[in-house]
NUVORO-507097 format. One record per residue (C-alpha): residue number from 1; chain; x, y, z. Coordinates in pm, 1 decimal. Last residue first. Example, Ala and Ser with C-alpha at 12.3 -4.5 7.8 and 13.67 -1.06 7.14 Angstrom:
   i ch        u        v        w
   2  A   1367.0   -106.0    714.0
   1  A   1230.0   -450.0    780.0
END
This chain:
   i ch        u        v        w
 311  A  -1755.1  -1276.4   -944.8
 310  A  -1576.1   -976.0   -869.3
 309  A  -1431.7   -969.1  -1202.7
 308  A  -1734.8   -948.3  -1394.1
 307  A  -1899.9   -702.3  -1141.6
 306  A  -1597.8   -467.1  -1252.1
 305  A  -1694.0   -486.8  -1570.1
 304  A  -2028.3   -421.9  -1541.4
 303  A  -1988.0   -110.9  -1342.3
 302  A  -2193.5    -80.6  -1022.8
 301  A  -1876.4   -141.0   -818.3
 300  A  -1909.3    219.2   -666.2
 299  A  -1591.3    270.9   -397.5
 298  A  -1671.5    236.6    -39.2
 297  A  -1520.7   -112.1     -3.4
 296  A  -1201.0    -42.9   -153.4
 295  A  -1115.4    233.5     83.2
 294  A  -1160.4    -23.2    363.5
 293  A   -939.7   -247.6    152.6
 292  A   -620.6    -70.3    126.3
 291  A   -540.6   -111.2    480.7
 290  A   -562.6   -459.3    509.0
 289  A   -145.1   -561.9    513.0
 288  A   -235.0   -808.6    301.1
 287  A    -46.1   -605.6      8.4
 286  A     90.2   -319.0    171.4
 285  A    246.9   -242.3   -190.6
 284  A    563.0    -63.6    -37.5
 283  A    640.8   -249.9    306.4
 282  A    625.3   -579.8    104.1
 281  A    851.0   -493.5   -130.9
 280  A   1133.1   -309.3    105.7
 279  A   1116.5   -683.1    349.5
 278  A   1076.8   -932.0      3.5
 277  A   1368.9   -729.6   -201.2
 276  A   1557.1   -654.0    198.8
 275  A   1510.2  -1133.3    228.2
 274  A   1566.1  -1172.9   -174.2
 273  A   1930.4   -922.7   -140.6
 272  A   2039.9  -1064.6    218.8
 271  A   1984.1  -1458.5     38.5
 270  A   2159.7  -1329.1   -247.5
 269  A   2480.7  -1232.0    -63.3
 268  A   2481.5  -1475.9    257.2
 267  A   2844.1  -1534.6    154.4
 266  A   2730.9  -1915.1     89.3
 265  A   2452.9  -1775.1   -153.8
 264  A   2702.0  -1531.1   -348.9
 263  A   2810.3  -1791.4   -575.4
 262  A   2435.7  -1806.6   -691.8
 261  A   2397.4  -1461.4   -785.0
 260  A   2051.6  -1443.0   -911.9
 259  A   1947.5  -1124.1   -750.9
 258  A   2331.8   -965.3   -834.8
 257  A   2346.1  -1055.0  -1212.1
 256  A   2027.1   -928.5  -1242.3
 255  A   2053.9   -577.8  -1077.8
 254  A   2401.6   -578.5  -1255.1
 253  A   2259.4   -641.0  -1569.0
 252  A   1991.1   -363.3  -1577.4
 251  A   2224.3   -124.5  -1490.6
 250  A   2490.3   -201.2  -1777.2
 249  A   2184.2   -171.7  -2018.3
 248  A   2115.2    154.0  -1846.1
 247  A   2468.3    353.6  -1843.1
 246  A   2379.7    487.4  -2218.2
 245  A   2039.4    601.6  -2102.1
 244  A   2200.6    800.2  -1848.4
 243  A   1995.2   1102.1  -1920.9
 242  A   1666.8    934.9  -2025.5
 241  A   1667.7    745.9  -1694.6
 240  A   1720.3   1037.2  -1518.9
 239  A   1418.4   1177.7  -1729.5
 238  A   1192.6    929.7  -1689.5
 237  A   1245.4    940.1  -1304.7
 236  A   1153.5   1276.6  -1279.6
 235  A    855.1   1193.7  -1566.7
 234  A    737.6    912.0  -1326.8
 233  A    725.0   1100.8  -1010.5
 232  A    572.5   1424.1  -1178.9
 231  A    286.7   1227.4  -1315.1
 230  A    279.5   1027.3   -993.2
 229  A    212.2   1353.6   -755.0
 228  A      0.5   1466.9  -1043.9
 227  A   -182.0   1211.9  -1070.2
 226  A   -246.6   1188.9   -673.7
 225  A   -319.9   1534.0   -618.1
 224  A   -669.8   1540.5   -854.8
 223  A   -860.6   1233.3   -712.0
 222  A   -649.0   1300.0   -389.9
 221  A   -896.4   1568.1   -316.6
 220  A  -1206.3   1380.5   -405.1
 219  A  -1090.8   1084.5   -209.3
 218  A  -1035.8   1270.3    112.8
 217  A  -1362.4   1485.6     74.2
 216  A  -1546.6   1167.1      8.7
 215  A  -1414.3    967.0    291.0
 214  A  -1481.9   1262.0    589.5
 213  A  -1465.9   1592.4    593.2
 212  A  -1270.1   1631.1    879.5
 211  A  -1002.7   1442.4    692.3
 210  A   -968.3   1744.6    441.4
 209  A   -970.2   2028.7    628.9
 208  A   -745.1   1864.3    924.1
 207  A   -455.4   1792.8    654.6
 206  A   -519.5   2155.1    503.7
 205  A   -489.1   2306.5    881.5
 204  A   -183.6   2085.0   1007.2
 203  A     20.8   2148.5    668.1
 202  A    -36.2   2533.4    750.6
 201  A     90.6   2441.3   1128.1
 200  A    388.2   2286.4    992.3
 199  A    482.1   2544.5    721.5
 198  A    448.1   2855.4   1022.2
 197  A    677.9   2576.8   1296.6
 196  A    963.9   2553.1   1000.3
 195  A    962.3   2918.6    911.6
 194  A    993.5   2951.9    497.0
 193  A   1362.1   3040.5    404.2
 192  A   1287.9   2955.3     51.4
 191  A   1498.9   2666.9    -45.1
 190  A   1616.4   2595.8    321.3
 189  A   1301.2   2619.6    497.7
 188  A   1061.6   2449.5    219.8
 187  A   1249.2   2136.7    217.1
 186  A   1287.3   2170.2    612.7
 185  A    916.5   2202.8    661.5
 184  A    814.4   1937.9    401.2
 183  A   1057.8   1669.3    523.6
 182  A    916.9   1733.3    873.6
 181  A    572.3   1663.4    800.9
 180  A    699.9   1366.1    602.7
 179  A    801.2   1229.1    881.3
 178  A    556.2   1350.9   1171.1
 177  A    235.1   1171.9    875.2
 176  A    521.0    892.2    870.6
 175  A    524.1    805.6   1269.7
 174  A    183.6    937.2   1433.3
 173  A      4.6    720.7   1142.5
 172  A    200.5    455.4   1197.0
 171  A    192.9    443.7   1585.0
 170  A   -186.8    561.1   1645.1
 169  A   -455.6    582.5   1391.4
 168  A   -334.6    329.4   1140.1
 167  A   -143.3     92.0   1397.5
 166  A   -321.4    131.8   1725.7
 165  A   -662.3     95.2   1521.2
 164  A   -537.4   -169.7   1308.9
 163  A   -440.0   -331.4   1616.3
 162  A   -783.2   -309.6   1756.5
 161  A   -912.5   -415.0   1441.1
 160  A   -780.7   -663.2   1384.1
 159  A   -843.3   -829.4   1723.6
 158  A  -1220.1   -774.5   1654.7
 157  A  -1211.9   -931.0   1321.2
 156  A  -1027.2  -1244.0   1518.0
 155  A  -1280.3  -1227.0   1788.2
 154  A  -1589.9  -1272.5   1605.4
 153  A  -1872.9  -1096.5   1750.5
 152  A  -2255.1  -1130.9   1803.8
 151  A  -2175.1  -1506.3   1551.9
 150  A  -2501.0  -1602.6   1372.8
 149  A  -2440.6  -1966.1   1296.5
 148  A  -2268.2  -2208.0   1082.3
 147  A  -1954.9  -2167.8   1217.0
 146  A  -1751.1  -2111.5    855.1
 145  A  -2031.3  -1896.8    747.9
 144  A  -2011.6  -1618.5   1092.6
 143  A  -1616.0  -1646.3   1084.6
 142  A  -1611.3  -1545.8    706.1
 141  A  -1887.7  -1259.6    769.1
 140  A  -1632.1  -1125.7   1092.9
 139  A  -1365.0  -1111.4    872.5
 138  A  -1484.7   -955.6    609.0
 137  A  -1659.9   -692.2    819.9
 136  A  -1293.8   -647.8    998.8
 135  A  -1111.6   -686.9    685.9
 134  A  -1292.2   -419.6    528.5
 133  A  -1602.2   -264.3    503.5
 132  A  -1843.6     86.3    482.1
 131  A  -2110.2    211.2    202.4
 130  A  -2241.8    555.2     86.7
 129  A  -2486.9    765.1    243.2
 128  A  -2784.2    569.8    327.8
 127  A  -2735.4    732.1    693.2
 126  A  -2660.7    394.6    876.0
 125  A  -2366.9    301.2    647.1
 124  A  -2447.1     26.3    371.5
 123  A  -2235.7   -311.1    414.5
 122  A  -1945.6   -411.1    229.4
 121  A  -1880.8   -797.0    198.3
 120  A  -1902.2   -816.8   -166.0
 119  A  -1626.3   -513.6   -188.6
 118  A  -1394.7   -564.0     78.7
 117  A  -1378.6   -930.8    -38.9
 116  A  -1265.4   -825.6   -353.3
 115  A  -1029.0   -557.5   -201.5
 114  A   -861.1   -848.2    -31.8
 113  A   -835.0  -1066.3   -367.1
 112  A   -672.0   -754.4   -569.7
 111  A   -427.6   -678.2   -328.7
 110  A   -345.2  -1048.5   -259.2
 109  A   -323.7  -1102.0   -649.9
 108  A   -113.1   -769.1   -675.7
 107  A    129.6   -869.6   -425.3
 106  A    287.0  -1178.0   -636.5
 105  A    368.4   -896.1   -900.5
 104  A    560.6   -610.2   -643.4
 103  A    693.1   -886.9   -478.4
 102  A    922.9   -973.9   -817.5
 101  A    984.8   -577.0   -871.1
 100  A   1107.4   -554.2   -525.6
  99  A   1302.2   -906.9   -575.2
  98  A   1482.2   -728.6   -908.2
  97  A   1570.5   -414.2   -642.1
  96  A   1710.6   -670.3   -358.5
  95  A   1970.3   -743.9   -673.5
  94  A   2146.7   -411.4   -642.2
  93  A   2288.7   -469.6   -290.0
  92  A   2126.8   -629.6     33.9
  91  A   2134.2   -358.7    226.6
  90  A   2253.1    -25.7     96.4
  89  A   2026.8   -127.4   -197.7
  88  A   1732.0   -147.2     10.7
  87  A   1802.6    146.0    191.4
  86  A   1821.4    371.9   -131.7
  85  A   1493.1    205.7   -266.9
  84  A   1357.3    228.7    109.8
  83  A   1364.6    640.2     37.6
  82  A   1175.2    647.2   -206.2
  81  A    902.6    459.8   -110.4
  80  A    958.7    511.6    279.5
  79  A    897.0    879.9    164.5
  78  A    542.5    821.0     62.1
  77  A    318.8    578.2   -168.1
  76  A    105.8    357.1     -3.6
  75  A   -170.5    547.5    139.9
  74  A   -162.9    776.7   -166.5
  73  A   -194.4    476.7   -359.1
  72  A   -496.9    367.6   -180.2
  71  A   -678.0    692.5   -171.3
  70  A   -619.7    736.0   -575.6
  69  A   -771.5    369.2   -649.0
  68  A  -1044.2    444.4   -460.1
  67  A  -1092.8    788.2   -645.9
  66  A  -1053.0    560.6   -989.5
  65  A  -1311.8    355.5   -863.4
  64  A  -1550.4    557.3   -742.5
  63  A  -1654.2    687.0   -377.2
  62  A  -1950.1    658.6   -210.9
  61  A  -1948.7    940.9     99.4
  60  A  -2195.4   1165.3    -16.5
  59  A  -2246.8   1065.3   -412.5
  58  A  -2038.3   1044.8   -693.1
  57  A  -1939.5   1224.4   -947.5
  56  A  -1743.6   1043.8  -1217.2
  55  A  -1415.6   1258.9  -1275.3
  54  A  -1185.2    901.6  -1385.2
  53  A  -1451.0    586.6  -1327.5
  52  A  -1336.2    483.3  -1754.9
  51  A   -938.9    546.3  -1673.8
  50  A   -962.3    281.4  -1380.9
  49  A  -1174.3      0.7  -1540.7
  48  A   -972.6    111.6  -1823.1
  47  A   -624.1     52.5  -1691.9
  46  A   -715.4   -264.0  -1486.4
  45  A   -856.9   -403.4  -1792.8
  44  A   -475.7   -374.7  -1894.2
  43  A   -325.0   -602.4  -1625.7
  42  A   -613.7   -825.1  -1645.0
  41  A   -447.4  -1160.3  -1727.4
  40  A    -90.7  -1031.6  -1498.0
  39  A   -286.1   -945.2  -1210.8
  38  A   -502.6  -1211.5  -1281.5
  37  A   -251.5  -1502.1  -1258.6
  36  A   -481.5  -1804.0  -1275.9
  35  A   -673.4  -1658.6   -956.2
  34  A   -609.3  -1941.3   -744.0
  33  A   -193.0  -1953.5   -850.3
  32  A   -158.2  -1610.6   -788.7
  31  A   -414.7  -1611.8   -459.1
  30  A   -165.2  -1877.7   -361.1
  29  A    182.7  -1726.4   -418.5
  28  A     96.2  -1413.7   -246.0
  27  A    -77.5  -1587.7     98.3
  26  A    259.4  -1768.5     70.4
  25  A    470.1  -1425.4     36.8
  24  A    267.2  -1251.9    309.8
  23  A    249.3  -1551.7    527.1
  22  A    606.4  -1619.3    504.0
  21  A    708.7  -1234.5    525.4
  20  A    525.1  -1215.1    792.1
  19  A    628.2  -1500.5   1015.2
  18  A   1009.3  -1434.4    900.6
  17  A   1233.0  -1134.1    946.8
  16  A    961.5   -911.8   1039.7
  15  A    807.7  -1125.5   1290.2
  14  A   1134.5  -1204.8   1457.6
  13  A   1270.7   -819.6   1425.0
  12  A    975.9   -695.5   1539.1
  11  A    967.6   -922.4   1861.0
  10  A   1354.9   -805.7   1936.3
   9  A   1314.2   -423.4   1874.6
   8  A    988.0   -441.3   2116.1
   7  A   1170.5   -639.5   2353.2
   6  A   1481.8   -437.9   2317.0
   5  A   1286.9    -88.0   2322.1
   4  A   1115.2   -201.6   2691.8
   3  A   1450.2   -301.2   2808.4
   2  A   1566.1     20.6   2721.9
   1  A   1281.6    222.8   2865.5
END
């Protein structure tokens, strides 16, 4: 079992440490440059293409855009998001926060370009009730063009989504959903004395309500946790701020000062602060990761606006 943890622990580390963080950050860099910067050019369209879908009913499993948004941050955000800021900092200092931020903005464009595709490549489920797609149909339509014939099966959507399989369903989902499972049951335990194994099996139930039925349930429920999960977030975090608002300035320049450094490169300083920025970033926003996607391609696109930016 050791040797099997050290090969695991050493091929994680290499792909971790470099492949994907080059092909995440280069894929970033490109749809940026492609796209003319539309995360930044349609940062506030985003807000009313988002506040506009907010309470539209929808129809079996269809979902709209504000519920798709809600799925996919719920997906992202967790205790890895709070707790990776602490990590990140233990790691490669103060400045790995200003290359969160800076990973945070190159992500978008691969966010937004993969949830394009998710969209125009979406295909209508067998029922009539709603629509399915991802990387896998994405994939697979890619594949089919760049061939120039009608592929049965292409084997690079098929390897994705195996592994997204294992990942999603399997390791990641066994991993975090145990996590915060557990940070529930002993936050509940010692503030009100709640029995750990009575808070995990009512966290079982809801969980199992919800998923069992299907897409729409699970984005019309997180349509109304998700802002308020992120409306108390932000106003915690307002408030701290608010309280040391003196010590903020003096914040802000030391998370500079640190991610730019430049007497620190021979030290390894800034170089550990970009590499935990571009590691805690990229594990946050799941940008080409290709999970957000398949929640992307069952939301309603019927809006003008939206069409405008798809094409």
């Amino acid at each position: 079992m050791e040797a099997l943890n050290a090969i695991v622990s050493e091929i994680n580390g290499f792909l971790w440490s470099s492949v994907i963080i080059i092909l995440l950050v280069g894929a970033g860099f490109y749809f940026t440059v492609r796209t003319r910067g539309v995360q930044i050019r349609y940062f506030t369209k985003m807000f009313s293409l988002i506040t506009e879908s907010a309470g539209k009913k929808t129809a079996g499993n269809e979902i709209s855009p504000f519920q798709a948004f809600c799925v996919s941050t719920a997906s992202r955000v967790g205790v890895g998001n709070i707790a990776g800021i602490a990590i990140a900092i233990t790691a490669g200092g103060p400045g790995a926060i200003f290359w969160m931020w800076f990973i945070a903005i190159i992500g978008s464009a691969t966010g937004f370009v993969e949830s394009t595709l998710g969209q125009i490549y979406k295909v209508p489920r067998e029922d009539g009730n709603g629509f399915r797609g991802g990387p896998a149909y994405y994939i697979h339509v890619l594949a089919e063009r760049k061939r120039g014939k009608k592929l049965k099966r292409s084997v690079c959507a098929a390897l994705f989504a195996v592994s997204g399989l294992i990942c999603w369903c399997g390791i990641s989902q066994v991993i975090s959903n145990s996590v915060q499972s557990n940070t529930i049951a002993l936050a509940l335990s010692s503030s009100l004395g709640l029995d750990r194994m009575l808070i995990g099996g009512v966290v079982t139930v809801l969980a199992m309500a919800v998923i069992c039925g299907g897409m729409g349930r699970i984005a019309r429920v997180t349509e109304w946790m998700v802002p308020i999960m992120a409306g108390i977030y932000i106003l915690i975090t307002l408030g701290i701020m608010l309280f040391n608002i003196t010590e903020m300035p003096r914040v802000f320049g030391i998370i500079f000062r640190d991610a730019f450094d430049f007497q620190a490169v021979f030290g390894g300083g800034m170089g550990a602060a970009v590499l935990t920025g571009f590691k805690r970033g990229l594990f946050s926003n799941e940008a080409g990761e290709g999970s957000v996607p398949n929640a992307a391609a069952t939301a309603d696109a019927s809006h003008p606006a939206v069409q405008g930016l798809i094409q």
